[in-house]
PyMOL CGO cylinders between C-alpha atoms (Angstrom):
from pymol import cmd
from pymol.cgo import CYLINDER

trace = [
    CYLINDER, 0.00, 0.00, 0.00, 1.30, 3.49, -1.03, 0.3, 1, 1, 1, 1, 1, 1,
    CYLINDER, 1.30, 3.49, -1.03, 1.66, 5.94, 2.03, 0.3, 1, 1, 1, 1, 1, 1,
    CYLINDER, 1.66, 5.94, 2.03, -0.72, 8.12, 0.42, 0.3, 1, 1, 1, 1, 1, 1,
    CYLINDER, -0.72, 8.12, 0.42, -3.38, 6.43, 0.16, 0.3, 1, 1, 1, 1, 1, 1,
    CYLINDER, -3.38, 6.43, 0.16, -3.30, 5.62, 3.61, 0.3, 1, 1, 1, 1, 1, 1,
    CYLINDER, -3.30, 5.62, 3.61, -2.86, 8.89, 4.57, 0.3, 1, 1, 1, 1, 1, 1,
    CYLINDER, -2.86, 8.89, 4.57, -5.76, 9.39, 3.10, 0.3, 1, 1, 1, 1, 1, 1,
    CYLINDER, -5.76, 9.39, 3.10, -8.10, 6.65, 4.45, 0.3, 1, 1, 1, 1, 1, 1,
    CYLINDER, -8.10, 6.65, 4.45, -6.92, 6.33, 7.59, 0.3, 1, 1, 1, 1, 1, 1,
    CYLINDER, -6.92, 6.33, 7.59, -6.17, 8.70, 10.66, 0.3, 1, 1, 1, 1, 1, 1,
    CYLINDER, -6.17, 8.70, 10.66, -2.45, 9.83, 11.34, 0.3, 1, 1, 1, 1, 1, 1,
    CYLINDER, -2.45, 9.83, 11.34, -2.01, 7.73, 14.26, 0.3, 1, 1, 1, 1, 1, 1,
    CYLINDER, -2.01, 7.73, 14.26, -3.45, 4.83, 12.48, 0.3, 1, 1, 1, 1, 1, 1,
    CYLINDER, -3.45, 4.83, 12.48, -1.61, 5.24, 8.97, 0.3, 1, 1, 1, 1, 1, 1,
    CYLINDER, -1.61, 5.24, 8.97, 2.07, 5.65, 10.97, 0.3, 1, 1, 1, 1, 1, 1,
    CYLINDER, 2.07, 5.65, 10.97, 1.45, 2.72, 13.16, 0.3, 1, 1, 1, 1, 1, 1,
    CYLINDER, 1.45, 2.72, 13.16, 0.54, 0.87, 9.72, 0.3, 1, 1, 1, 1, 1, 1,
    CYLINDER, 0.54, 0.87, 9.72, 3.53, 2.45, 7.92, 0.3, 1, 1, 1, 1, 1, 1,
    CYLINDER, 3.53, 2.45, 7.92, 5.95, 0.51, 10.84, 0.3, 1, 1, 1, 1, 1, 1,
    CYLINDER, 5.95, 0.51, 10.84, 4.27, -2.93, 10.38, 0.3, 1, 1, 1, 1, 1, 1,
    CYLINDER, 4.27, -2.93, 10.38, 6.21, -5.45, 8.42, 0.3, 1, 1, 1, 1, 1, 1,
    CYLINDER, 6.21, -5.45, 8.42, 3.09, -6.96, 6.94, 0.3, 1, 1, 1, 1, 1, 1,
    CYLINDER, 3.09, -6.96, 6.94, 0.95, -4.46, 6.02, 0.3, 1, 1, 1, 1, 1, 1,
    CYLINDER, 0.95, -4.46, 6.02, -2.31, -6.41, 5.22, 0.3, 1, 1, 1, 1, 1, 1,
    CYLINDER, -2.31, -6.41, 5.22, -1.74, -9.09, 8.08, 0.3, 1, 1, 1, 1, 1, 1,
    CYLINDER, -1.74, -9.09, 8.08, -1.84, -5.93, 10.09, 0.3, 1, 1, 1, 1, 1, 1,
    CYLINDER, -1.84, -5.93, 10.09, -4.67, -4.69, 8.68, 0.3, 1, 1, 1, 1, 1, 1,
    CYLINDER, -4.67, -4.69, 8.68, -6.59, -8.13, 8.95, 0.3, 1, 1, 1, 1, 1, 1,
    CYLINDER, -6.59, -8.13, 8.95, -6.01, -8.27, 12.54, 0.3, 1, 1, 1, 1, 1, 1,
    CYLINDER, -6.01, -8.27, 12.54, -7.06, -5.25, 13.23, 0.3, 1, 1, 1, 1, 1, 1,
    CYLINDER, -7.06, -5.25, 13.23, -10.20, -6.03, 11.70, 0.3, 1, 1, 1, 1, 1, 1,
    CYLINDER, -10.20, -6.03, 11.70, -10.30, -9.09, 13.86, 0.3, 1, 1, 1, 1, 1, 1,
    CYLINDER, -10.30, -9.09, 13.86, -9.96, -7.22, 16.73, 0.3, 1, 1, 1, 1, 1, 1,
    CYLINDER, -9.96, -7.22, 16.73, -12.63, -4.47, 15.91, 0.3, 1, 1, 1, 1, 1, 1,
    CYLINDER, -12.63, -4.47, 15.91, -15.09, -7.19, 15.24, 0.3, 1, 1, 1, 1, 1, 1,
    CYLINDER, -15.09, -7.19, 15.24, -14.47, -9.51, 18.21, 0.3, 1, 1, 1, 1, 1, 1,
    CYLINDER, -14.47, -9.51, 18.21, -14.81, -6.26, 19.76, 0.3, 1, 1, 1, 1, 1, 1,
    CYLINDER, -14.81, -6.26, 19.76, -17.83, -5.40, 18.59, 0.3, 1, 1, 1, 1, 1, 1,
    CYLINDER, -17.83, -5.40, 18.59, -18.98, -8.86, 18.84, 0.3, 1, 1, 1, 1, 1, 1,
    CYLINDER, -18.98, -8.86, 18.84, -18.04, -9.08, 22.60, 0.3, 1, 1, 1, 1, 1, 1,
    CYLINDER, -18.04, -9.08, 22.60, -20.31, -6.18, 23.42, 0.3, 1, 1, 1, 1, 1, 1,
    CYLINDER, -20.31, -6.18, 23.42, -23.41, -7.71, 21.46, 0.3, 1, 1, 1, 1, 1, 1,
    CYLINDER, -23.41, -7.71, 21.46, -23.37, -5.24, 18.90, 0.3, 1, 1, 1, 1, 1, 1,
    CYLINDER, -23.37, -5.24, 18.90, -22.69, -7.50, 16.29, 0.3, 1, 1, 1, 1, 1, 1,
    CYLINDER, -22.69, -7.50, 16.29, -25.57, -11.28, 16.33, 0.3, 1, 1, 1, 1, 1, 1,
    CYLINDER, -25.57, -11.28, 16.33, -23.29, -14.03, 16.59, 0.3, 1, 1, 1, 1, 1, 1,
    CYLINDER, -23.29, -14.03, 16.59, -24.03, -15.42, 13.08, 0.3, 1, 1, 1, 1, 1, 1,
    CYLINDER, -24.03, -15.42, 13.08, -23.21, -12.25, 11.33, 0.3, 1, 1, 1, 1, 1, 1,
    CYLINDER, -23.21, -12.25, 11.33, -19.63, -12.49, 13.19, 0.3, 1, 1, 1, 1, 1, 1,
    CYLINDER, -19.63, -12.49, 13.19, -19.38, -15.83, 12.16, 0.3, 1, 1, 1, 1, 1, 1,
    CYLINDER, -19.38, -15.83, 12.16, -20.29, -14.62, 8.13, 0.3, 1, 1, 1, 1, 1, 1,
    CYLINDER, -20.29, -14.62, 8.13, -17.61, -11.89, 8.30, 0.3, 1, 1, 1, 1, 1, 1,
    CYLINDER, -17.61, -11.89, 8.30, -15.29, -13.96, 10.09, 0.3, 1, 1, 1, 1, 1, 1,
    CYLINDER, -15.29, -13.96, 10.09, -14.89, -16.90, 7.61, 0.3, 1, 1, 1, 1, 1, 1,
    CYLINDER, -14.89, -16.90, 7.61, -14.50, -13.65, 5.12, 0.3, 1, 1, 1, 1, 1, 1,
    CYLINDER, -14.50, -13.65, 5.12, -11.90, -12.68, 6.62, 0.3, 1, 1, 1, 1, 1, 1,
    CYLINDER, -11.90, -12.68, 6.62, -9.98, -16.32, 6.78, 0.3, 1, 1, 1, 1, 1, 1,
    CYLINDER, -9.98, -16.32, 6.78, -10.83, -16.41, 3.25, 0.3, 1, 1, 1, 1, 1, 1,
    CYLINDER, -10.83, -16.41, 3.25, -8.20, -12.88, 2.98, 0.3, 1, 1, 1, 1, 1, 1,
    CYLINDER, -8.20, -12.88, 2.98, -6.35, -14.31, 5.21, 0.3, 1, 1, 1, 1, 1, 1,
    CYLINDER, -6.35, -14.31, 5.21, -5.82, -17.53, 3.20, 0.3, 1, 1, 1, 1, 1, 1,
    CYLINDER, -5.82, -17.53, 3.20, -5.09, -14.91, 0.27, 0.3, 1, 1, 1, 1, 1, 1,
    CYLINDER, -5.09, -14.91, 0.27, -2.91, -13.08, 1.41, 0.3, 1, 1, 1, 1, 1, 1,
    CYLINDER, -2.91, -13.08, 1.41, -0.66, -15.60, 2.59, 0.3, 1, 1, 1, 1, 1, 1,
    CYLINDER, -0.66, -15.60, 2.59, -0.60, -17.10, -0.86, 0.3, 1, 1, 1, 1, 1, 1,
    CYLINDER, -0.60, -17.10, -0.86, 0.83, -13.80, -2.07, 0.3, 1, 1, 1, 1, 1, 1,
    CYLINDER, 0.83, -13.80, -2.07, 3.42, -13.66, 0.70, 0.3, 1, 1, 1, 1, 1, 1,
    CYLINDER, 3.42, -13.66, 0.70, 4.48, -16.92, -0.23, 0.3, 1, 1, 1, 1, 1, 1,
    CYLINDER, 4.48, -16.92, -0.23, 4.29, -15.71, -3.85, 0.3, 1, 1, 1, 1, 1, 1,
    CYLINDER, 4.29, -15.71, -3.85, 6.76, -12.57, -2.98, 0.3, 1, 1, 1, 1, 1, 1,
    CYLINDER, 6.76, -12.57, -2.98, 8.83, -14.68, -0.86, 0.3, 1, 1, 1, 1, 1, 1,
    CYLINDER, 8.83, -14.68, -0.86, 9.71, -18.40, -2.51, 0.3, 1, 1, 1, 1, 1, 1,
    CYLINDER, 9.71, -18.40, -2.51, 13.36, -18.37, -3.67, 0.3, 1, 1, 1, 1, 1, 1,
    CYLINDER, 13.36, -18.37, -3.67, 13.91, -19.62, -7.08, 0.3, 1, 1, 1, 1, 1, 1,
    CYLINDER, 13.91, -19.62, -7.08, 17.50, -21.57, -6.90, 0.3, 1, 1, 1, 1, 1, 1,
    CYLINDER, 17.50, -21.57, -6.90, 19.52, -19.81, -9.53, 0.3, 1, 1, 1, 1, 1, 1,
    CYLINDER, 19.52, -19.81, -9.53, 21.13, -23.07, -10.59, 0.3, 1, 1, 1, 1, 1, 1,
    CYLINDER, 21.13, -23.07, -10.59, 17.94, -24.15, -11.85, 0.3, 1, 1, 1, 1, 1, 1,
    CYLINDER, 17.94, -24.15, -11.85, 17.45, -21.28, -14.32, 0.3, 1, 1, 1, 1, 1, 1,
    CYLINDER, 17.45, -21.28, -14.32, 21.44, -21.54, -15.58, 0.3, 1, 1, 1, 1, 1, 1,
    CYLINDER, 21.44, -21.54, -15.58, 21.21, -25.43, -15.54, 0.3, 1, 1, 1, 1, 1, 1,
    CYLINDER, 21.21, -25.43, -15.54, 18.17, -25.22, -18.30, 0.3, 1, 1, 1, 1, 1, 1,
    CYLINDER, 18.17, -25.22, -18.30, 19.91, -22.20, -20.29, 0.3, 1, 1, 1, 1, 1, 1,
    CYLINDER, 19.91, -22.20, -20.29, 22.80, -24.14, -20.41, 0.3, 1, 1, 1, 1, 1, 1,
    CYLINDER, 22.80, -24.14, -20.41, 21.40, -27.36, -21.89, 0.3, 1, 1, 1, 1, 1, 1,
    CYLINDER, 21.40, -27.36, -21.89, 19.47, -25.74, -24.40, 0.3, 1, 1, 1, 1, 1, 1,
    CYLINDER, 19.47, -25.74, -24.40, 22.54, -23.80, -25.14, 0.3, 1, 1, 1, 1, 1, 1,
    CYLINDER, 22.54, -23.80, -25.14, 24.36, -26.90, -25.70, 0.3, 1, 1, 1, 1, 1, 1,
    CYLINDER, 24.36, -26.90, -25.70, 21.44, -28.54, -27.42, 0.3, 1, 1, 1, 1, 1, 1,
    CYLINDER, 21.44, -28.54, -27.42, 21.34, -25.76, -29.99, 0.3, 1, 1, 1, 1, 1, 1,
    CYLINDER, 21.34, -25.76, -29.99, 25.24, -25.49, -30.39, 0.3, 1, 1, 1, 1, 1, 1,
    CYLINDER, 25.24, -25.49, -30.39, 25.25, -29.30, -31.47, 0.3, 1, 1, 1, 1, 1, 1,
    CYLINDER, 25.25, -29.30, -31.47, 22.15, -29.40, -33.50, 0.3, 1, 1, 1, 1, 1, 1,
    CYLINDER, 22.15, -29.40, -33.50, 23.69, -28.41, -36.80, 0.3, 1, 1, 1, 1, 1, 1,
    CYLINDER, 23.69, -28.41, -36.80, 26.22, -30.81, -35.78, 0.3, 1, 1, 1, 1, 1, 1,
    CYLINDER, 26.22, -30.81, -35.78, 23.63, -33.67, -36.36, 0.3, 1, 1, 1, 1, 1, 1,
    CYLINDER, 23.63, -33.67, -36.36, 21.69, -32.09, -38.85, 0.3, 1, 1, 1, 1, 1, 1,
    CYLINDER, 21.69, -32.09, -38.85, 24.75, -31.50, -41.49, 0.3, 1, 1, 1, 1, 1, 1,
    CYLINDER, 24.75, -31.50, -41.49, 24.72, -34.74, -42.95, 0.3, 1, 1, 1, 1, 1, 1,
    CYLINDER, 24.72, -34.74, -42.95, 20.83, -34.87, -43.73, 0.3, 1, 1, 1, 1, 1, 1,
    CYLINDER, 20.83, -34.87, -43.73, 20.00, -31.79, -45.53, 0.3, 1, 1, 1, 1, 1, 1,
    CYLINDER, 20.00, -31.79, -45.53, 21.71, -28.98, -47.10, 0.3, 1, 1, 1, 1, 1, 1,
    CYLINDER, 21.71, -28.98, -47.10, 23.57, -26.29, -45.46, 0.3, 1, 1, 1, 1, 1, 1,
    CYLINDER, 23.57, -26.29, -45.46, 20.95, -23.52, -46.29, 0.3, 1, 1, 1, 1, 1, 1,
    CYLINDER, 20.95, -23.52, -46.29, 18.13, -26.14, -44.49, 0.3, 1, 1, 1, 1, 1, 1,
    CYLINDER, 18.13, -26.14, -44.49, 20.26, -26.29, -41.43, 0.3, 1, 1, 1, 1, 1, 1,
    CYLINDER, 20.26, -26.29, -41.43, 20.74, -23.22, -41.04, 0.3, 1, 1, 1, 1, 1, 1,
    CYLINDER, 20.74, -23.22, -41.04, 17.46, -21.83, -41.26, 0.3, 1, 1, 1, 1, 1, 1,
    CYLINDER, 17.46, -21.83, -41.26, 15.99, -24.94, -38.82, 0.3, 1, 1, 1, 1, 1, 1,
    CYLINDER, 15.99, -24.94, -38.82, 18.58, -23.91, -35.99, 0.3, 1, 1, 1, 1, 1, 1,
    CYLINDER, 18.58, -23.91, -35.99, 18.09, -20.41, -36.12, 0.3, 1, 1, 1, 1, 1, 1,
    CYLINDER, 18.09, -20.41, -36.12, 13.79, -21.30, -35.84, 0.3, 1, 1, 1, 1, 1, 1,
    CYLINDER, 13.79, -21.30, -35.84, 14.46, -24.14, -33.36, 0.3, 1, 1, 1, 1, 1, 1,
    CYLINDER, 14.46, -24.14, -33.36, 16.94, -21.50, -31.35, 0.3, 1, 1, 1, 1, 1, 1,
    CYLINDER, 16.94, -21.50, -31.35, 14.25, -18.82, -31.42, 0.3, 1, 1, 1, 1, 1, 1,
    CYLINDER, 14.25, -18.82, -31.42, 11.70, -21.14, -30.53, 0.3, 1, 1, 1, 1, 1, 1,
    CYLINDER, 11.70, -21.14, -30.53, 13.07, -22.60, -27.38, 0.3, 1, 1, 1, 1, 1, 1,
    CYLINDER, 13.07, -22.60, -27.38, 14.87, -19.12, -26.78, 0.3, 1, 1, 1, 1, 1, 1,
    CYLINDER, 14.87, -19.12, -26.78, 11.57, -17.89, -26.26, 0.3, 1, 1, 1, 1, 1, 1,
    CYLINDER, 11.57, -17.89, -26.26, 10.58, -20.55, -23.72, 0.3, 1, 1, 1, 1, 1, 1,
    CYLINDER, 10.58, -20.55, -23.72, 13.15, -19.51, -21.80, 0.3, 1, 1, 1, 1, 1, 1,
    CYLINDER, 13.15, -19.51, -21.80, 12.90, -16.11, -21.80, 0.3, 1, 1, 1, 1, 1, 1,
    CYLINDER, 12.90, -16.11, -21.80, 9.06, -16.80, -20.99, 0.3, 1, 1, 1, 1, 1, 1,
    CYLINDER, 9.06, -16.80, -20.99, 9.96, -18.98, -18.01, 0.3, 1, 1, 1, 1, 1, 1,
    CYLINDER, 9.96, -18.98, -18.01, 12.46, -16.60, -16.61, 0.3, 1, 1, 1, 1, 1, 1,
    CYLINDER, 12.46, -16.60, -16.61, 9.58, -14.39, -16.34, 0.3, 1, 1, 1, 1, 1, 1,
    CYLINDER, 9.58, -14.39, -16.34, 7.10, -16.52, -14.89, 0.3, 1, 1, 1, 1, 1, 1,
    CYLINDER, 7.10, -16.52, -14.89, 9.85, -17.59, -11.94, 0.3, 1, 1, 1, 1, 1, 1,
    CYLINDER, 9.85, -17.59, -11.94, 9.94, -14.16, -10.94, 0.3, 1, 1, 1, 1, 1, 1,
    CYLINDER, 9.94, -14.16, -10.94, 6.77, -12.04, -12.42, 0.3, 1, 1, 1, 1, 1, 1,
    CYLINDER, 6.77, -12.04, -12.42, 6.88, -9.09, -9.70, 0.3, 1, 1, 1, 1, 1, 1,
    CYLINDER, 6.88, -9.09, -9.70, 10.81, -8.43, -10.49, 0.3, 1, 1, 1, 1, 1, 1,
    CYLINDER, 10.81, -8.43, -10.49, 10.97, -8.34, -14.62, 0.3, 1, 1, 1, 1, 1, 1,
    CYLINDER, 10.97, -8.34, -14.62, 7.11, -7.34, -15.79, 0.3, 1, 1, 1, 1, 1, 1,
    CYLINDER, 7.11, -7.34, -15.79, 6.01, -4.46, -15.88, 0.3, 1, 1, 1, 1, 1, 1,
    CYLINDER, 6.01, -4.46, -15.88, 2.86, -5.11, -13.62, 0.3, 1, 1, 1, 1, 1, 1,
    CYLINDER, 2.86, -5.11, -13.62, 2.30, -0.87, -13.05, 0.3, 1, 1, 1, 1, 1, 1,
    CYLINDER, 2.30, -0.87, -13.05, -1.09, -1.41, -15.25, 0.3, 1, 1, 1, 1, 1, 1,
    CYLINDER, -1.09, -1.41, -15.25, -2.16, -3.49, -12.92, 0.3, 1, 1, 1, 1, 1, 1,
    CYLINDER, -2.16, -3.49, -12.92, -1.50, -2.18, -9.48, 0.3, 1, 1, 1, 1, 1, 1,
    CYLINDER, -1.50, -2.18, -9.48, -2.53, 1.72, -11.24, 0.3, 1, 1, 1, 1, 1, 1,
    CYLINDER, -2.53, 1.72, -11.24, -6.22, -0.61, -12.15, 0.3, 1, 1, 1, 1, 1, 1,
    CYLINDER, -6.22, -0.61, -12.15, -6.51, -1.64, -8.44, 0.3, 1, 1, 1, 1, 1, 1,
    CYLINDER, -6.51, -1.64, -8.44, -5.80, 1.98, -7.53, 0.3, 1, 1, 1, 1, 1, 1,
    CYLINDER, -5.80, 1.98, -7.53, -8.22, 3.68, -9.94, 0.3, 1, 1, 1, 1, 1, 1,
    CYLINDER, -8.22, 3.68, -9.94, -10.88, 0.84, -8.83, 0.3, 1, 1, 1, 1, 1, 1,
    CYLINDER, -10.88, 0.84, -8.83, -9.88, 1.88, -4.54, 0.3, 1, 1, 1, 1, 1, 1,
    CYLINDER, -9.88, 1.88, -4.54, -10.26, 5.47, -5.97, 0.3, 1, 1, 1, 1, 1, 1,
    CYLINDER, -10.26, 5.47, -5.97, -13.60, 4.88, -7.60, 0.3, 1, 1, 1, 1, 1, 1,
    CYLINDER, -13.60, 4.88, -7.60, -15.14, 3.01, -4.55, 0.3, 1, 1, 1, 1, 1, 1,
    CYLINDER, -15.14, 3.01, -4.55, -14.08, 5.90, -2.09, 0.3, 1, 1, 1, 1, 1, 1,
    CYLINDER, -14.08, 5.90, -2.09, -15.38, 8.23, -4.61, 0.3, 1, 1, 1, 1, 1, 1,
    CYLINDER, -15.38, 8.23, -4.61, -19.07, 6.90, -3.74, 0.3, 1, 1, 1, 1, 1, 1,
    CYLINDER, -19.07, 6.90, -3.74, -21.06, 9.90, -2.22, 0.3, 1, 1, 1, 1, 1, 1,
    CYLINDER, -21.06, 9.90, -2.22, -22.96, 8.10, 0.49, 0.3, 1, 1, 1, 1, 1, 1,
    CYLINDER, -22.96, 8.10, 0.49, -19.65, 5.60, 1.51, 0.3, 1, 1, 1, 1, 1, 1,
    CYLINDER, -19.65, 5.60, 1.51, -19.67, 5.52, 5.22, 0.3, 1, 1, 1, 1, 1, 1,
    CYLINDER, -19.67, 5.52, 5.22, -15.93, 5.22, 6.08, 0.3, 1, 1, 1, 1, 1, 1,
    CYLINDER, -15.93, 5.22, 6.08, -16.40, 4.26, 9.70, 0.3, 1, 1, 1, 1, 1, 1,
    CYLINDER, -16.40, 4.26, 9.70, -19.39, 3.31, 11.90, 0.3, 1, 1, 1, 1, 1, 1,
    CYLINDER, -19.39, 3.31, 11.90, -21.45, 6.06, 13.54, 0.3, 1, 1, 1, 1, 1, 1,
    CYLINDER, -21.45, 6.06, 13.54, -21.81, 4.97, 17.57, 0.3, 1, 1, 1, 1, 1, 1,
    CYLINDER, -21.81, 4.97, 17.57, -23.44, 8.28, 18.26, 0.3, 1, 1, 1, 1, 1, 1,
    CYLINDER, -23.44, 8.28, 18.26, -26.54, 7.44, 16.19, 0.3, 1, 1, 1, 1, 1, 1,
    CYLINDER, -26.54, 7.44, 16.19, -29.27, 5.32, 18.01, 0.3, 1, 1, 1, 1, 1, 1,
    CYLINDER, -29.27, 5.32, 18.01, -30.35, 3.41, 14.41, 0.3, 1, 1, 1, 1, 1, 1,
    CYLINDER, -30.35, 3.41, 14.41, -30.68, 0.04, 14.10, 0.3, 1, 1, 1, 1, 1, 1,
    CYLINDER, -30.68, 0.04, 14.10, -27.00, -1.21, 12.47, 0.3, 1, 1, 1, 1, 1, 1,
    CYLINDER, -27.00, -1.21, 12.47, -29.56, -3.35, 10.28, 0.3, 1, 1, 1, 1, 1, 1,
    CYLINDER, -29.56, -3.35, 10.28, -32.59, -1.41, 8.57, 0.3, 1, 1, 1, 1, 1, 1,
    CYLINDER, -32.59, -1.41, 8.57, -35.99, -3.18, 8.77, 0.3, 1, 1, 1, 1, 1, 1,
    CYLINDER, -35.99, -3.18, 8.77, -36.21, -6.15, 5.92, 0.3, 1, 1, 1, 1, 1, 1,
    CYLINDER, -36.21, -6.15, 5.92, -32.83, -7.23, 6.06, 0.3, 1, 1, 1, 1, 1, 1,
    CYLINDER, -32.83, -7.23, 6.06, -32.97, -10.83, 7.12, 0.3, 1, 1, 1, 1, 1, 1,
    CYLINDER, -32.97, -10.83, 7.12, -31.32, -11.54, 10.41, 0.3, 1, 1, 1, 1, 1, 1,
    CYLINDER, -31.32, -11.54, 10.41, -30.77, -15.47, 9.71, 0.3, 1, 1, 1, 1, 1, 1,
    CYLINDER, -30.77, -15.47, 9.71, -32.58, -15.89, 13.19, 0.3, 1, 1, 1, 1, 1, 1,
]
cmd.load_cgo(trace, "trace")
């Protein structure tokens, strides 16, 4: 998250302490936790709509964690150089074996396609081992911005609940499951 844009959702206090945490969205997760076993624990909240926002909120949990591990798996290096290395070898010897059953003209043009070919791969698996370090994923994380942006944008977007009021937190007609 961009210190911004939590500058701009959040309070100061609230935005530095999140600015210090290692784990930005575990932080924010547990916080959540806490605010709703909170308001849980004072009967604010019916048990089975905890329960409903709770398994939510494993679901992000599960999520994020997958990204973590995402961000965090090492790739051995040795891995990467032991396949370009092979196919470099591969490709150095195939006109080797090809000489004797075409003409030179045929070779050459089959090793140069073959060489693109599985030069390609290679490149393309580079970037799959490590997609957050070589492409260019600024599209993407500018879409989940414009989409936060959008959301906030929403004239009658209640940021935080409103204790003061004395209205029901659920309007009449909303099922209660109960």
């Amino acid at each position: 998250m961009r210190d911004d844009i939590l500058t701009t959702l959040l309070t100061e206090d609230e935005a530095e302490w999140l600015c210090t945490q290692r784990s930005r969205p575990l932080s924010v997760l547990t916080r959540m936790r806490t605010l709703l076993w909170t308001e849980f624990d004072a009967e604010r909240l019916a048990p089975h709509f905890h329960y409903i926002i709770e398994m939510d909120l494993k679901d992000i949990d599960r999520s994020i964690a997958m990204c973590e591990r995402l961000f965090t798996s090492p790739i051995p290096p040795n891995m990467a150089r032991h396949g370009l290395r092979s196919l470099t070898l591969w490709l150095a010897l195939l006109p080797l074996v090809l000489a004797g059953s075409m003409p030179a003209f045929f070779v050459v043009m089959w090793v140069a396609t073959t060489s693109y070919i599985y030069m390609g791969l290679d490149e393309l698996g580079a970037k799959v081992e490590q997609p957050f370090k070589i492409m260019p994923l600024w599209q993407l994380c500018h879409l989940a911005q414009l989409n936060v942006e959008e959301s906030l944008s929403s004239p009658n977007f209640k940021m935080r609940l409103d204790r003061a009021s004395k209205t029901a937190a659920f309007p009449e007609g909303v099922p209660t499951f109960g």
